[in-house]
C-alpha positions, 0 to 999 in steps of 0.5 A, a space after each residue: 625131469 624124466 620118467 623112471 621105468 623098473 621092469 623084473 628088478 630082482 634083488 637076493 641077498 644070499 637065499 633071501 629075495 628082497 625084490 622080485 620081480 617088481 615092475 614100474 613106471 613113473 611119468 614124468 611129474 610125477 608123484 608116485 609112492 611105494 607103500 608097505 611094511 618093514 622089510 617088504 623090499 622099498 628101501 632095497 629097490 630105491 638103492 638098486 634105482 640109484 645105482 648103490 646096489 646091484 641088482 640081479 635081474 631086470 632093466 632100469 630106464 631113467 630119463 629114456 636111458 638104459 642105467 645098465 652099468 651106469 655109475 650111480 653120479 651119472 645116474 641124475 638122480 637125487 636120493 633122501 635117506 631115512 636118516 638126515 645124514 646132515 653135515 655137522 660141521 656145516 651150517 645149512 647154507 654150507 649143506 645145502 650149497 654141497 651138492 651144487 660144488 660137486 664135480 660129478 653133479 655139476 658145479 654151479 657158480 656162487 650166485 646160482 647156488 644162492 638163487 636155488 638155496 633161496 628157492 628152496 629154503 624159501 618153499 621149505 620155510 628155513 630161509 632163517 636157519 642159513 647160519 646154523 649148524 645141525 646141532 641147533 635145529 629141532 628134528 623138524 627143521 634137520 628133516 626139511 634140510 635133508 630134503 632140501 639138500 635133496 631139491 636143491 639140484 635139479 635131476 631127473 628123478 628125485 628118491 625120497 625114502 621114508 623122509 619124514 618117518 622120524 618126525 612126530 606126528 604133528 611134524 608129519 603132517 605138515 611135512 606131507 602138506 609142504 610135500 604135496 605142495 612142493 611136488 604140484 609147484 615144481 612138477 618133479 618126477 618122484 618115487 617116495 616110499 613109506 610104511 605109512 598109508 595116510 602119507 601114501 593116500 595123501 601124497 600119491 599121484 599113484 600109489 604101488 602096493 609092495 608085499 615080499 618084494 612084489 607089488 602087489 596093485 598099482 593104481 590112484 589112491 581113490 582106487 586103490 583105497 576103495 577096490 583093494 585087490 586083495 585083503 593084504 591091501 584092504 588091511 594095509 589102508 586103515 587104522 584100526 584094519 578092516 574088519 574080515 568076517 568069515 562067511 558063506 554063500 546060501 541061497 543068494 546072500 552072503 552069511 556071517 556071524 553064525 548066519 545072523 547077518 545076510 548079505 545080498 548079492 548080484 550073480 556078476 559078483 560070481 560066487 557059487 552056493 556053499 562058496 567061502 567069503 570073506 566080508 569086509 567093513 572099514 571100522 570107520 565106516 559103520 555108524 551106531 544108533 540105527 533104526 533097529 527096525 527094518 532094514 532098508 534098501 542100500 543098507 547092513 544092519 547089525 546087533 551087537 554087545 558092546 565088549 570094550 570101549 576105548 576112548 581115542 580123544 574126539 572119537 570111540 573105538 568099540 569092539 561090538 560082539 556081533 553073534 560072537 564074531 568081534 567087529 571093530 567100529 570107530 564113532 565119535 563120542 557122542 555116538 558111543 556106546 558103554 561096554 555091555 550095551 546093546 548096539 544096533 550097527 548100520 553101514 551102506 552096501 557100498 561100503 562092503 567088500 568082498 573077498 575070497 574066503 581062506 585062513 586066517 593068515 592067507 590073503 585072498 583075492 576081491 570078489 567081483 569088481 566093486 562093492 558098489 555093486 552090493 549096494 545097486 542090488 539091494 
């Protein structure tokens, strides 16, 4: 094991700046994931990490080492592609054995290739699958091989990029849970990128938001999830994305949905009169069936139409006319309401966030330090 510490990693191809700037650092044991969308520059850095690009600015330190001009075989890390990159002509014993003959890793004797496959196979549940070709496994099992292939040999840093993102979501989640178990047993220092929050909120000791090729927040899932540092990471966590309610500062409360709904706000949040904001409420979050009469401490109350209804298996996905203004909620069957009914929406000030206000396609920074403080006022 060792830790992994990135400083000012740039990477252009021609023009185009796929990494810029990012900064890292991975403690030793520990399970850190790069979340963000296609094309945010994840891939490109874990291939600049270990050694298969090169990179044109910044620093690498593996391990207490400089990985300046080092060779990516000297490097002591191990890397899982997206695809499984499989052997097919190898049984999965014969697979798994590969990178413990390898020269440039270290060979191992016959029976400490056994005892590291039996280990792993073991945590993997595929001890059953040694004598079977790629060809013969289902999708699930040719991905616990890859990873496998991965563990098998020790390193000081393991990369695993995107390893489940061709599974269904059934074998996804599994997967996750065998990979929050393996990485607790083992204690290996990883860095594992995805585009997938639930995987990023599951997995993550710590969790690193990456946007255009910088990261954007670092910091625990719990943190990162409740105090989103900018309406890009408040809508990259969720699904449906948060809602972001236009709104204005007057006389000490925040207004939206043409001024129908009033928010309460301390002064440390540090907003001026006139100010644009912009709210923001989990669709998750808020719940239906509200007392449509005062509304008490602690709480937002909303009335809306019921504009569209969608049934997803045990829970509801409405889309509630607040004033004009959309808003998204999700509630359980029993809780929904038919389209063109009247709703009255309920959720804790705690739960509100707080942005800067901005156009629709520009991401603004949080207001204040924590929504929780919504909710002390009040």
């Amino acid at each position: 094991m060792g830790t992994l510490k990135v400083q000012g990693l740039r990477k252009k191809y021609g023009k185009t700046t796929a990494v810029d700037g990012v900064d890292l650092a991975v403690e030793n044991g520990e399970f850190f994931v790069v979340l963000g969308p296609s094309g945010a520059g994840k891939t490109t850095t874990l291939k600049c990490i270990a050694g298969l690009l090169e990179f044109d600015d910044g620093w690498i330190e593996i391990a207490g080492r400089n990985m300046s001009g080092v060779e990516p075989y000297h490097r002591n890390v191990a890397m899982a592609f997206e695809s499984y990159a499989l052997y097919p002509q190898k049984t999965v014993f014969e697979n798994l054995a590969s990178p413990l003959r390898s020269g440039r890793t270290g060979r191992y004797g016959a029976e400490e290739r056994r005892r590291r496959i039996q280990t792993v196979t073991d945590t993997l549940g595929i001890s059953h699958l040694w004598e079977r070709f790629p060809r013969e496994l289902s999708n699930g099992q040719r991905q616990r091989v890859a990873l496998g292939r991965v563990l098998v040999r020790p390193a000081d840093v393991y990369l695993l990029d995107e390893p489940l993102s061709h599974l269904d979501a059934k074998l996804r989640a599994a997967m996750r849970a065998e990979l929050k178990q393996l990485g607790e047993l083992a204690d290996i220092t990883t860095l594992y990128v995805t585009h997938d929050y639930q995987e990023a909120l599951a997995l993550g000791d710590r969790v690193a938001v990456l946007r255009d090729g910088r990261i954007v927040q670092v910091d625990t899932p719990e943190q990162v999830w409740h105090q989103p540092v900018d309406t890009f990471v408040a809508r990259a966590l969720g699904q449906p994305e948060m809602n972001l309610l236009d709104g204005r500062v007057d006389g000490g409360r925040i207004r939206v949905a043409g001024g129908t709904v009033s928010i309460p706000v301390p002064p440390a949040l540090g907003v001026q009169q006139r100010q644009a904001v912009r709210v923001g409420l989990r669709p998750r979050d808020i719940s239906t069936g509200a007392d449509p009469g005062a509304e008490p401490p602690g709480r937002l109350r909303m009335r809306g139409t019921v504009r569209l209804a969608e049934r997803l298996g045990r829970s509801v996905e409405m889309s509630v006319d607040v004033a004009g203004t959309p808003v998204i909620v999700v509630v359980s069957s029993d809780n929904a309401r038919p389209e063109g009914d009247e709703v009255d929406l309920d959720i804790a000030l705690e739960h509100v966030h707080v942005f800067a206000g901005g156009e629709p396609d520009v991401d603004t920074p949080r207001l204040g330090a924590a929504g929780i403080e919504l909710g002390k006022q009040a």
